[in-house]
KENU-192877 format. One line per field, with one value per residue: x, y, z of N, C-alpha, C in turn. Coordinates in steps of 0.02 Angstrom, whole numbers, plus 32768, in hexadecimal, padded with zeros to 4 digits. Example, Ala and Ser with C-alpha at 12.3 -4.5 7.8 and 13.67 -1.06 7.14 Angstrom:
BEGIN
n_c1 = (8294,8282) .
n_c2 = (7EE4,7F90) .
n_c3 = (8186,8162) .
ca_c1 = (8267,82AC) .
ca_c2 = (7F1F,7FCB) .
ca_c3 = (8186,8165) .
c_c1 = (8294,8285) .
c_c2 = (7F5B,8002) .
c_c3 = (8186,818A) .
***
This chain:
BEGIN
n_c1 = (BC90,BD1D,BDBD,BE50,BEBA,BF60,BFAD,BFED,C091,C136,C15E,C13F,C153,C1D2,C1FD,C200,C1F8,C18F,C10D,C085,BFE0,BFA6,BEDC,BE93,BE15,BDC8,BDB6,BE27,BE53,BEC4,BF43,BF88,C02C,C090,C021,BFB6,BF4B,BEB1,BEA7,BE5D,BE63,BE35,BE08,BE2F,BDD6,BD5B,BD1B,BCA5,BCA7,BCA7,BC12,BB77,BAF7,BA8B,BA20,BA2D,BA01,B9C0,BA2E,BA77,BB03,BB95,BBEC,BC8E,BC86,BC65,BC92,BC3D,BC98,BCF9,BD79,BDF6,BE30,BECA,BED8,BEDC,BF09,BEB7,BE93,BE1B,BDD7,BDED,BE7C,BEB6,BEA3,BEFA,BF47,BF89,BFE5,C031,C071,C0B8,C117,C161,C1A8,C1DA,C1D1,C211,C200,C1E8,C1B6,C142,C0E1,C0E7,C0A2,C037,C017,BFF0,C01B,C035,BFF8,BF7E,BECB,BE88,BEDE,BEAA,BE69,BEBF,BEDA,BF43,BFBF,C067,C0AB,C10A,C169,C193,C139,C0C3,C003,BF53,BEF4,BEA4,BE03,BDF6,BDD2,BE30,BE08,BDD7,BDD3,BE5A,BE82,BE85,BF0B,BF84,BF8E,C00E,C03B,BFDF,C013,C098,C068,C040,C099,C0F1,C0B0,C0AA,C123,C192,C203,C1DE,C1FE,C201,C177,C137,C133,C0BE,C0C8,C11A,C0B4,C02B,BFA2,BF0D,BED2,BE6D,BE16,BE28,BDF5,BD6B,BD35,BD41,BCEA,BC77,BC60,BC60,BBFF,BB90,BB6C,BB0C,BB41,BB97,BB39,BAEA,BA54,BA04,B9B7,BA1B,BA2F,BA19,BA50,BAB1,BB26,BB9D,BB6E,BB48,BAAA,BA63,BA3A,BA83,BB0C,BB87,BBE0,BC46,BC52,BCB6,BD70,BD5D,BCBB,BCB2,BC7F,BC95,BC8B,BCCD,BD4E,BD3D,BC9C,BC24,BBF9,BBC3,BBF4,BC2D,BC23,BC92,BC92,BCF5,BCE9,BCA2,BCB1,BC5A,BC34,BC6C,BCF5,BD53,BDB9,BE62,BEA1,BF16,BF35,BF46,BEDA,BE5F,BDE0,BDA8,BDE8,BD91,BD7E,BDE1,BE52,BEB2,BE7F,BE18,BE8D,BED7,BEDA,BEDA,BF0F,BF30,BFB9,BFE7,C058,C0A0,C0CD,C0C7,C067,BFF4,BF64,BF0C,BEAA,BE0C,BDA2,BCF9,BCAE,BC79,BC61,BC3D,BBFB,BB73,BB1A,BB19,BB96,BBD8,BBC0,BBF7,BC2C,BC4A,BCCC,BD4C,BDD2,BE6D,BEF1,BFA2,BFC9,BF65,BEF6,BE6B,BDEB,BD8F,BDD3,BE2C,BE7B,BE91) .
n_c2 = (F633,F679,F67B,F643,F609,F61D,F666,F698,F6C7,F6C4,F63A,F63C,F5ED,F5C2,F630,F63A,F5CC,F5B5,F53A,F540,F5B1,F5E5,F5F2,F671,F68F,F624,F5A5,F514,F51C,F535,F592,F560,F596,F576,F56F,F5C0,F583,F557,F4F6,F466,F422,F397,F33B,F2AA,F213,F180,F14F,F0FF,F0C0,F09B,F051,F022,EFA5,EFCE,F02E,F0CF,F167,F15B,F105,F060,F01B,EFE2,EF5F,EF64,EFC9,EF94,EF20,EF92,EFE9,F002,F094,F0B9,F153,F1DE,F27C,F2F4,F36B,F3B4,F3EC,F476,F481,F43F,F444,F4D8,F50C,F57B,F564,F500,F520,F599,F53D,F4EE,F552,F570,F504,F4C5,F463,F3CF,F3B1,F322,F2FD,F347,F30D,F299,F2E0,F337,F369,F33C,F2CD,F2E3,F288,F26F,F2A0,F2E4,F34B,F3E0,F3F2,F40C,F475,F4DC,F549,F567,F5FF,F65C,F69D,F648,F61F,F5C8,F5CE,F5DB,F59C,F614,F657,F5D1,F5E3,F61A,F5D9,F563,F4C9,F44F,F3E9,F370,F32E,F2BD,F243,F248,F2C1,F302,F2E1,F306,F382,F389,F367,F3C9,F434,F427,F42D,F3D5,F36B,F374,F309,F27A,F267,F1F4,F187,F14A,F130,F1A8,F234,F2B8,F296,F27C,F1F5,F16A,F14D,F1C1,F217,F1FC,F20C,F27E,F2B0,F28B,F295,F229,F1CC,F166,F1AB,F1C3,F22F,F2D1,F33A,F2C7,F247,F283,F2B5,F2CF,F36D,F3F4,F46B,F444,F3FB,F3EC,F390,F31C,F32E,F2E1,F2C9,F31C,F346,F30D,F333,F36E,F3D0,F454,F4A9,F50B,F4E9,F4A2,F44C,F475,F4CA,F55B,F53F,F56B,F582,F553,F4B8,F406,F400,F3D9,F38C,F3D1,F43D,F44D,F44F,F406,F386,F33D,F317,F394,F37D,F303,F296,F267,F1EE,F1B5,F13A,F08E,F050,EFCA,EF69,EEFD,EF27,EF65,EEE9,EEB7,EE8D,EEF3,EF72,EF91,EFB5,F02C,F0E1,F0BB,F084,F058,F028,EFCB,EFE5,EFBC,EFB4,F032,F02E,F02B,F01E,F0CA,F10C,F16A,F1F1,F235,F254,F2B4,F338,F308,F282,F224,F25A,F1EB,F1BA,F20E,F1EE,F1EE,F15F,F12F,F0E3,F0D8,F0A7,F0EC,F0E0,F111,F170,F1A3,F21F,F28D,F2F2,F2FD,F2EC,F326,F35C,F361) .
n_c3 = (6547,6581,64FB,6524,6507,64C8,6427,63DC,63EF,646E,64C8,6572,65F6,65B9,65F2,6669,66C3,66F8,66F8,6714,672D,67B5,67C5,6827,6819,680C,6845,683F,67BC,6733,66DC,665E,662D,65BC,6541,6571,658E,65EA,6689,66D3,676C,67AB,6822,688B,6874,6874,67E4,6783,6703,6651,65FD,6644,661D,65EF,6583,655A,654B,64DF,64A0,6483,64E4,64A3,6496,64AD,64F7,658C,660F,669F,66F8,6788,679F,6800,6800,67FE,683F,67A7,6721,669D,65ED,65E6,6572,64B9,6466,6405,6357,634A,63AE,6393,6304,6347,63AE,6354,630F,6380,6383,630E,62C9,6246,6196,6188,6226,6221,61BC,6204,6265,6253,61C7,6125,60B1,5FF8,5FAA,5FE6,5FE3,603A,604C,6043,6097,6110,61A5,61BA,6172,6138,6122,60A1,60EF,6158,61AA,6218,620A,6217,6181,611E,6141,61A7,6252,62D0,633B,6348,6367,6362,62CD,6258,6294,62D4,6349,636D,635F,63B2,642E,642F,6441,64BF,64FA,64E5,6519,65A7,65DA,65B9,6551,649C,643B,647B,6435,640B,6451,64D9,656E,6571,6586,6591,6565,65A7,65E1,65C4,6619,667C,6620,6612,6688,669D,664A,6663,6704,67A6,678C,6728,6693,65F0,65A5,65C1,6618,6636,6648,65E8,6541,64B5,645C,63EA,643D,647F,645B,63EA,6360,62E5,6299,624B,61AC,617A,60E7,60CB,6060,5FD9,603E,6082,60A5,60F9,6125,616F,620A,627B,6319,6395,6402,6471,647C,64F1,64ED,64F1,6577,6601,66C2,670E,66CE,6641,65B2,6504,651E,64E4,643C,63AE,63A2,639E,6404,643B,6494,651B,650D,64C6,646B,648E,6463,64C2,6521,659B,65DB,662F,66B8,66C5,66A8,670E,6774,67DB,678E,6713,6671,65BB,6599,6541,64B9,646A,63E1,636A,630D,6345,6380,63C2,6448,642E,644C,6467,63FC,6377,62FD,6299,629C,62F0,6380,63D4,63CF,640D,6499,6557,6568,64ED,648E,641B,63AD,634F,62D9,6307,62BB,6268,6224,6232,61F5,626E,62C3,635C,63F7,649E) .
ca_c1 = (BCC7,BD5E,BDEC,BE84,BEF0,BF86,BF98,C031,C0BE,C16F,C146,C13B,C157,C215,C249,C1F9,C207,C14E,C0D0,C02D,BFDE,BF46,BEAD,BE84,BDC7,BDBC,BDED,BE2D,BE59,BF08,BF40,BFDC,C05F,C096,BFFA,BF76,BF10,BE90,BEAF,BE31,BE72,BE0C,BE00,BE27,BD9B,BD59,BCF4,BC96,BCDB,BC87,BBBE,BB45,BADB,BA39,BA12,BA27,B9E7,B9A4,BA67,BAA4,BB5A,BBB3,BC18,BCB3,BC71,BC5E,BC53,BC4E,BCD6,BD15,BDC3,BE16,BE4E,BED9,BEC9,BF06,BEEF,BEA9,BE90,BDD4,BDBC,BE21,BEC0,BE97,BECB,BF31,BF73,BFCB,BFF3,C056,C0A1,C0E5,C156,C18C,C1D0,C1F6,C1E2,C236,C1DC,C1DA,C19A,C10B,C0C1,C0B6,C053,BFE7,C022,BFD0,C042,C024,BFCC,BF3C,BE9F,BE72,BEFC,BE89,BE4A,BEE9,BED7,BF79,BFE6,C0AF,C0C9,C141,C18F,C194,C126,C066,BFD2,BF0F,BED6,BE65,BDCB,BDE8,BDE0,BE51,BDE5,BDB3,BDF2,BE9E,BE73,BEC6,BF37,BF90,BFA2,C060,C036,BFC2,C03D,C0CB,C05E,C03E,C0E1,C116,C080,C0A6,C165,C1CC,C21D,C1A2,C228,C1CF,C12E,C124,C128,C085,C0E7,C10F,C07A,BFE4,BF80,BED1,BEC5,BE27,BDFB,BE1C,BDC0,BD35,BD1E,BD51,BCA6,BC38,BC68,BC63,BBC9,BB9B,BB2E,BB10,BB67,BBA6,BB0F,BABA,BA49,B9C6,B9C4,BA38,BA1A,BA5F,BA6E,BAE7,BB6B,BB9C,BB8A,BB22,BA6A,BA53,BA06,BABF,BB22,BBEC,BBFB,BC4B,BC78,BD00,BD85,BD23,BC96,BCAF,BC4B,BCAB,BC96,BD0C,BD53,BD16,BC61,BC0E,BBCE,BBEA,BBF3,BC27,BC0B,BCC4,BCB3,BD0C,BCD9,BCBE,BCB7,BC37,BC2F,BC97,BD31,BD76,BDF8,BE9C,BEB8,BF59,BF1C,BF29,BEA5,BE6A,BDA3,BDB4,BE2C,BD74,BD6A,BE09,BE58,BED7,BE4F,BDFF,BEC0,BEDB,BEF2,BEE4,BF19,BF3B,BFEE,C013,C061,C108,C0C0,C0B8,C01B,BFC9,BF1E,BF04,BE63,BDFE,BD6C,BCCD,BC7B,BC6F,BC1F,BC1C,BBC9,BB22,BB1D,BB27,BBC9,BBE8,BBAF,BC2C,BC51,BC55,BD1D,BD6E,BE1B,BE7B,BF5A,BFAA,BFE5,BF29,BEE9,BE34,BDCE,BD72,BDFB,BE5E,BE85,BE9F) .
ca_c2 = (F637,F6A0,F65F,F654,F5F1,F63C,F63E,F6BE,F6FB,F696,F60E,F662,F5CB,F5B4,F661,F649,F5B1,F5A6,F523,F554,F5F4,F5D4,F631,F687,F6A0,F5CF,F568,F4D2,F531,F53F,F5AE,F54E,F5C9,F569,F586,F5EB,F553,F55C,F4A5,F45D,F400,F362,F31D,F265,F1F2,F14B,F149,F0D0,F0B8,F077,F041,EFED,EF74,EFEC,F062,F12B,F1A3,F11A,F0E3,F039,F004,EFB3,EF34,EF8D,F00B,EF7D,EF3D,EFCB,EFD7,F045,F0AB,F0F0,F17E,F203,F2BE,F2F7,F392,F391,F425,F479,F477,F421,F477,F4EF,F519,F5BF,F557,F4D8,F542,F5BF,F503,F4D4,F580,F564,F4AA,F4C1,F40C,F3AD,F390,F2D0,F304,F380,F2ED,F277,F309,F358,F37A,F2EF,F2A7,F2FB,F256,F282,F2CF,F322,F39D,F42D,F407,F42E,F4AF,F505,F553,F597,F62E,F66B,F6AD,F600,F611,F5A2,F5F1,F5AB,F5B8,F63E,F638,F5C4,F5FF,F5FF,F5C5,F522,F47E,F43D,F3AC,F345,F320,F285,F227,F250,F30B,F321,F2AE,F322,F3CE,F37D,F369,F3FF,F471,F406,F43D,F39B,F36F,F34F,F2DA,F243,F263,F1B4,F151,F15D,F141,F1EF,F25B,F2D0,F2A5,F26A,F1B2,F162,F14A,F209,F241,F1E8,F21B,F2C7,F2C7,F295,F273,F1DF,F196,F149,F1BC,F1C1,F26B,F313,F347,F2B2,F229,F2B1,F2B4,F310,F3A9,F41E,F495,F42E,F3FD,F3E4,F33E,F307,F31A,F2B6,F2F0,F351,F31D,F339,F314,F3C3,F3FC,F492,F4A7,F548,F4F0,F462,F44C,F46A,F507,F557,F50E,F58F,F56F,F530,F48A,F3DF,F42A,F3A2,F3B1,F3F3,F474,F432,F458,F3F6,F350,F314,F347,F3C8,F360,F2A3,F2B6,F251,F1EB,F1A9,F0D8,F066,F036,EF74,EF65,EEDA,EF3B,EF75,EEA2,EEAF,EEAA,EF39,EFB1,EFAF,EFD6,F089,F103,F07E,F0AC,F014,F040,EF92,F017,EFA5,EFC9,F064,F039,F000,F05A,F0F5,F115,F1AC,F1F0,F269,F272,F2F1,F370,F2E9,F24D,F23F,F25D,F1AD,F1AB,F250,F1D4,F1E1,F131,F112,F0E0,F0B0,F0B8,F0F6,F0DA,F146,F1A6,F1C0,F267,F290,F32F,F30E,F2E3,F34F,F33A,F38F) .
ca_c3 = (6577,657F,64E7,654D,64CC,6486,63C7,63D5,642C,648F,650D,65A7,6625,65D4,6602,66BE,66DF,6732,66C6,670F,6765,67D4,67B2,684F,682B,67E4,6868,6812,6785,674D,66A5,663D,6609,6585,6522,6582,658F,6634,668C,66FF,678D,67A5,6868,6891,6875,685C,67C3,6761,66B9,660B,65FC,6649,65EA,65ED,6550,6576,651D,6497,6485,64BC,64EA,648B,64BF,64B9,6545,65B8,6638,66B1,672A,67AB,67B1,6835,67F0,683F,680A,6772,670A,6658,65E2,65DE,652A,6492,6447,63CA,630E,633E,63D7,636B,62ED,637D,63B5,6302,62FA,63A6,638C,62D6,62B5,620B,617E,61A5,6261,621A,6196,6248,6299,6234,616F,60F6,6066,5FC2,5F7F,6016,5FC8,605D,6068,6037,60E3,613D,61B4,61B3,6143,6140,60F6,608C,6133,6169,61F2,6222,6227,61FD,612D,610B,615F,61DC,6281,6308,638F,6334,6366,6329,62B5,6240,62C7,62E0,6397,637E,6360,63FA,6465,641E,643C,6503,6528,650A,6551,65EE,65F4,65A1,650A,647A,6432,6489,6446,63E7,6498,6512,6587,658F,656C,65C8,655D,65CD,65E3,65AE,6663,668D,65E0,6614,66BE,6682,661B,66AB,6747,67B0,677F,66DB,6662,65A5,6590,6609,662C,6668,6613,65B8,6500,6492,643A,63DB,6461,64B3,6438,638A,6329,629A,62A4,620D,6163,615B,60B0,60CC,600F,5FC8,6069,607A,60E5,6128,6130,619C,623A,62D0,634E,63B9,643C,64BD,6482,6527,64DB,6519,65C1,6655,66FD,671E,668E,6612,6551,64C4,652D,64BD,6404,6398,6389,63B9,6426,6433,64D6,651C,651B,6498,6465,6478,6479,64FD,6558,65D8,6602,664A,66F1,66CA,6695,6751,67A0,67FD,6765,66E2,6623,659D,658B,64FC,6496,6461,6392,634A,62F5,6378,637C,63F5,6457,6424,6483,6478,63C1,633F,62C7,624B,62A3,6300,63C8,6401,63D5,643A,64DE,6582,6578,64AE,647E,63DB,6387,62FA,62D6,632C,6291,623D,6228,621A,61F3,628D,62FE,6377,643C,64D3) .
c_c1 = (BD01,BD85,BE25,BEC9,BF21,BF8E,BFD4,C060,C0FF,C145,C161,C155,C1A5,C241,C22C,C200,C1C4,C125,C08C,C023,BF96,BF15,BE89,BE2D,BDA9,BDE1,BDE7,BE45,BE94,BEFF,BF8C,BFEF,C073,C076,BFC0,BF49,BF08,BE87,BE82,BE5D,BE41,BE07,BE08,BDE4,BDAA,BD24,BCF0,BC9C,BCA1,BC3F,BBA7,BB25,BA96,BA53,BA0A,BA30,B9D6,B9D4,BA74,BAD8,BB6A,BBF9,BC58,BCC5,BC76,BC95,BC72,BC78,BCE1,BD6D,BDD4,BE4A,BE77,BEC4,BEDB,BEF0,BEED,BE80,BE30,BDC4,BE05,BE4B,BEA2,BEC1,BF15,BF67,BF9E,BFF6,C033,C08C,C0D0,C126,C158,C1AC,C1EB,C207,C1FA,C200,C1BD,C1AE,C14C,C0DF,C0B2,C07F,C02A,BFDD,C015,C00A,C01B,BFFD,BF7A,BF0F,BE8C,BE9D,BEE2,BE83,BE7A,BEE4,BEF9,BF9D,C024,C09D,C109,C190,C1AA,C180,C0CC,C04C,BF85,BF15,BEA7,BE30,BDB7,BDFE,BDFE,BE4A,BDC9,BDE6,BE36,BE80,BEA1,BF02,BF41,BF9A,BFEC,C04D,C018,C001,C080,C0B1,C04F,C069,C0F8,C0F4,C080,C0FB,C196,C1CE,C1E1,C1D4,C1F9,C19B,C111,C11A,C0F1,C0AA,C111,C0F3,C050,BFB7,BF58,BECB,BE85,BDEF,BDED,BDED,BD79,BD03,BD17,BCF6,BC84,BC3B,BC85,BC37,BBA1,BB54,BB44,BB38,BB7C,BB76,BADB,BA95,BA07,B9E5,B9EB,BA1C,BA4A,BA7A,BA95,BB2D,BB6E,BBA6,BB53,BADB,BA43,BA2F,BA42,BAE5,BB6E,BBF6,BC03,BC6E,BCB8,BD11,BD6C,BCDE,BC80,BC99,BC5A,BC88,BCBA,BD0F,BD38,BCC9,BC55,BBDC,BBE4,BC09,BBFB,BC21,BC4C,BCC6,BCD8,BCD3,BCD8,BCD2,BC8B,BC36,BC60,BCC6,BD3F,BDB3,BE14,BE9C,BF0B,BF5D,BF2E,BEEE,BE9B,BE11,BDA2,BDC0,BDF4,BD66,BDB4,BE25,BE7F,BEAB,BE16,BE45,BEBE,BEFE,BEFF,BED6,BF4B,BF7D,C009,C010,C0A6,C101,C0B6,C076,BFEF,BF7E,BF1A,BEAD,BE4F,BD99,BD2F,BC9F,BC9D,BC3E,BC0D,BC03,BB90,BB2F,BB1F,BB66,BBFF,BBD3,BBE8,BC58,BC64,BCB4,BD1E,BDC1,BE34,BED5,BF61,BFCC,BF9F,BF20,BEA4,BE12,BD8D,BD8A,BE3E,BE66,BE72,BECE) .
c_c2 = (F65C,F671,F66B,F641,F60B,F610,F665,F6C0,F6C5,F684,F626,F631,F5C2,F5F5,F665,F609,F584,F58E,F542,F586,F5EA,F5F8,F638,F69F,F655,F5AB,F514,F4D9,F556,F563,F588,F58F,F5B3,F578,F5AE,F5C7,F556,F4FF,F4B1,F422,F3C6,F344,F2C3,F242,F1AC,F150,F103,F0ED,F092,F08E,EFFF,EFBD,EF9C,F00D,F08E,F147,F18D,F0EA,F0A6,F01A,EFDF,EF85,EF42,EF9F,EFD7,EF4F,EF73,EFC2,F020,F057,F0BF,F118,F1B7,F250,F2D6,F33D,F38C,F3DE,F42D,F483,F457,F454,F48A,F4F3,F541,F59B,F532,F4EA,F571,F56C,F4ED,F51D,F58C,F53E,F4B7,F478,F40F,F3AA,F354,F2CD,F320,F33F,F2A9,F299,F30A,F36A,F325,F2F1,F2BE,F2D6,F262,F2B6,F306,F36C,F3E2,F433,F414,F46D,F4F2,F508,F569,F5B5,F62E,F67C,F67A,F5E5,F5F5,F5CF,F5DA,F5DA,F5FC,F626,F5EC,F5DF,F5E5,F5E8,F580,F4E4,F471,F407,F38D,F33D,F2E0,F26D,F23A,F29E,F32C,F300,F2EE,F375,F3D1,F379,F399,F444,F45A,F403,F400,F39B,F351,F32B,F28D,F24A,F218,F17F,F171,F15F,F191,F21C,F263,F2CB,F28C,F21F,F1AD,F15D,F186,F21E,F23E,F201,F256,F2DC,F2B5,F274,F228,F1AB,F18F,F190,F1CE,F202,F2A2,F30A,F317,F273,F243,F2A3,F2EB,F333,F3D3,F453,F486,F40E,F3F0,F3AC,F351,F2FE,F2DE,F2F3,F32C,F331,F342,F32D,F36F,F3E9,F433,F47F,F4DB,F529,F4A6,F479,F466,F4C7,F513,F544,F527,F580,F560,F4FA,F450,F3E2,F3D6,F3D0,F3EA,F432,F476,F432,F42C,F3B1,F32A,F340,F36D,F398,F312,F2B5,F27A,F230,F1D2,F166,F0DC,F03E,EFE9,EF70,EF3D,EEFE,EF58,EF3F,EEB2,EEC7,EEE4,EF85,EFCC,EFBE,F010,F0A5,F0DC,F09F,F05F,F036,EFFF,EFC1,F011,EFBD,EFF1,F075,F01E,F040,F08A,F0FE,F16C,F1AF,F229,F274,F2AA,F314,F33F,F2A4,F26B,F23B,F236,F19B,F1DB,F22E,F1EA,F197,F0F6,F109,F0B8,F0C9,F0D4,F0E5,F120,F17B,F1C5,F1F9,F26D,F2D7,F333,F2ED,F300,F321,F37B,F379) .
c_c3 = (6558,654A,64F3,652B,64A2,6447,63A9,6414,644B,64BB,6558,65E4,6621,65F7,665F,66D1,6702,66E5,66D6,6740,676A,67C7,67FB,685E,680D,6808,6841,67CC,6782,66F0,667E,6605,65BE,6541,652F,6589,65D7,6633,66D7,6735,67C5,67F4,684C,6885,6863,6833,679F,670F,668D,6631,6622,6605,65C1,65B2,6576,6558,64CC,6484,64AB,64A8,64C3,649F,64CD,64F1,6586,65BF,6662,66E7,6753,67AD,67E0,6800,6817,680F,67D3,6751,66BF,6633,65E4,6590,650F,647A,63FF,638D,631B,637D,63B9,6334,6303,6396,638A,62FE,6342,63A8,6345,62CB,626E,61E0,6196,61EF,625C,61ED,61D8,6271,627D,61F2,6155,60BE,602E,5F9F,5FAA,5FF6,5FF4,607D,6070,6076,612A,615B,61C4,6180,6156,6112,60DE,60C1,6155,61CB,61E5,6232,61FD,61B4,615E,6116,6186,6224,62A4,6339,636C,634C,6345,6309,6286,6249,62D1,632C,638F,6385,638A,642E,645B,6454,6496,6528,6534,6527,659E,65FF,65DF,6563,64D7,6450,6436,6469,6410,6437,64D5,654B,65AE,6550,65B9,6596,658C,65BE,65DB,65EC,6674,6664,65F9,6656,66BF,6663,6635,66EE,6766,67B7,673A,66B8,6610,65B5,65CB,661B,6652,6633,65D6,6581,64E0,645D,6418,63F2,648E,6493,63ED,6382,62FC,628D,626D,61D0,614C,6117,60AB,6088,5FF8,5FE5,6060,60BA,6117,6142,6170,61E5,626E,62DC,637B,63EB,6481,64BA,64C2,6512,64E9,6559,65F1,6690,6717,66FE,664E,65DE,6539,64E9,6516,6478,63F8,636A,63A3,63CA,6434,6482,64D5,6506,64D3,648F,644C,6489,64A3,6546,65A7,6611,6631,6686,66F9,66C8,66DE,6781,67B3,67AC,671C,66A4,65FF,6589,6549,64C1,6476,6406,638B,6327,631F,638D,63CD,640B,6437,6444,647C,643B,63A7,6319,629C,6258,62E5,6351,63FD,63F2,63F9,648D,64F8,656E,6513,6498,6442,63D5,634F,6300,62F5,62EF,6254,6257,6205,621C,6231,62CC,6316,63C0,6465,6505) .
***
């Protein structure tokens, strides 16, 4: 697919004024100025939410996932692939965040072994742009829930100031994410409940050994790939990366009566560390954890080499 994502250049939406420009041959398909990101615009629905009890595609639910529930959901729009390297990169020397602001997003603390694996650098110039040999079309990752929440606010026209309170954020509720990656009826993954392959997205076939790894050599592919394919179109809704929702995350939180309300998102978000949902798998675990309806957590200030958003 086309990479539409700026990675250069001034933000185009503050000198017009206009956030999104329709795509005239993609009905439903809107282009954000802010970053060049192609947004899918989702129709109302009532979907069913989490897992059944049955095994699909050899995997079964874990209690978590259940039980299954329906949303009324209203429309919403939600990007078609995750935010890339060169896009956050192009974000960081538009906002010019603080030190102190840049080590909540996405910079590790000098005591952190995995800095090598940072994917951006300042120059001397004192401007972001990806290390050497990683590409600009790869995934953002070692990204914190404050640093996608920050990079949503302001590709969606508001202050990224807030971006510590859910409260205000685009990022995709766990409800939307979910429905986002297949519809409104329950199946193991986009595509349906067939078995995965590796011509359908990236995770971990097994018999791989991350021990060694480089920062070049790490797993992901770009975000335009066409892998993880839902029914809407949307990229990279299974596999690649683990993506960031808006929820806190409470494994319970699918028993509960708030979680079948119209548009329902676990907002108990009064702690700072209060764990965030994250949603879809990765290059570096195995494809049942790339399910539609698989959910876990992490703090909202962890940063992982195989977690970005959208």
């Amino acid at each position: 697919a086309e990479f539409t994502q700026l990675t250069a250049g001034a933000d185009e939406a503050l000198k017009s004024g206009v956030l999104y420009d329709a795509a005239p041959a993609s009905p439903g398909r809107f282009r954000r100025r802010t970053d060049g990101m192609q947004c899918a615009l989702l129709p109302a629905a009532t979907a069913w939410i989490g897992a059944d009890t049955v095994a699909r595609s050899g995997c079964r639910p874990l209690e978590c996932e259940q039980p299954c529930h329906e949303v009324r959901l209203g429309e919403f729009l939600i990007d078609v692939e995750p935010v890339s390297v060169g896009a956050y990169a192009r974000f960081l020397n538009l906002t010019a965040p603080t030190q102190d602001v840049l080590l909540d997003w996405c910079l590790l603390p000098d005591c952190d072994e995995r800095q090598c694996f940072q994917p951006l650098q300042l120059s001397d110039a004192g401007v972001w742009a990806p290390k050497p040999g990683v590409p600009e079309r790869w995934p953002m990752f070692l990204v914190s829930w404050y640093g996608a929440n920050a990079y949503s606010l302001w590709a969606n026209g508001h202050d990224w100031l807030g971006y510590r309170d859910a409260r205000s954020s685009f990022l995709p509720t766990e409800a939307q994410w979910e429905y986002a990656a297949r519809g409104t009826s329950v199946k193991a993954f986009p595509w349906g409940d067939a078995p995965a392959d590796p011509g359908l997205l990236q995770v971990s076939w097994g018999g791989e050994n991350h021990e060694g790894v480089t920062l070049e050599s790490l797993g992901f592919v770009d975000v335009n790939v066409e892998m993880g394919v839902s029914e809407f179109g949307l990229r990279h809704m299974a596999g690649n990366v683990w993506q960031w929702c808006r929820d806190a995350y409470d494994p319970k939180y699918y028993s509960s009566a708030e979680a079948s309300m119209p548009d329902a998102w676990n907002d108990d978000s009064a702690d700072d560390d209060y764990l965030r949902s994250e949603r879809g798998g990765s290059w570096v675990g195995p494809a049942c954890l790339a399910r539609t309806s698989y959910r876990r957590g992490r703090t909202a200030i962890a940063k992982g080499r195989c977690l970005g958003f959208r």
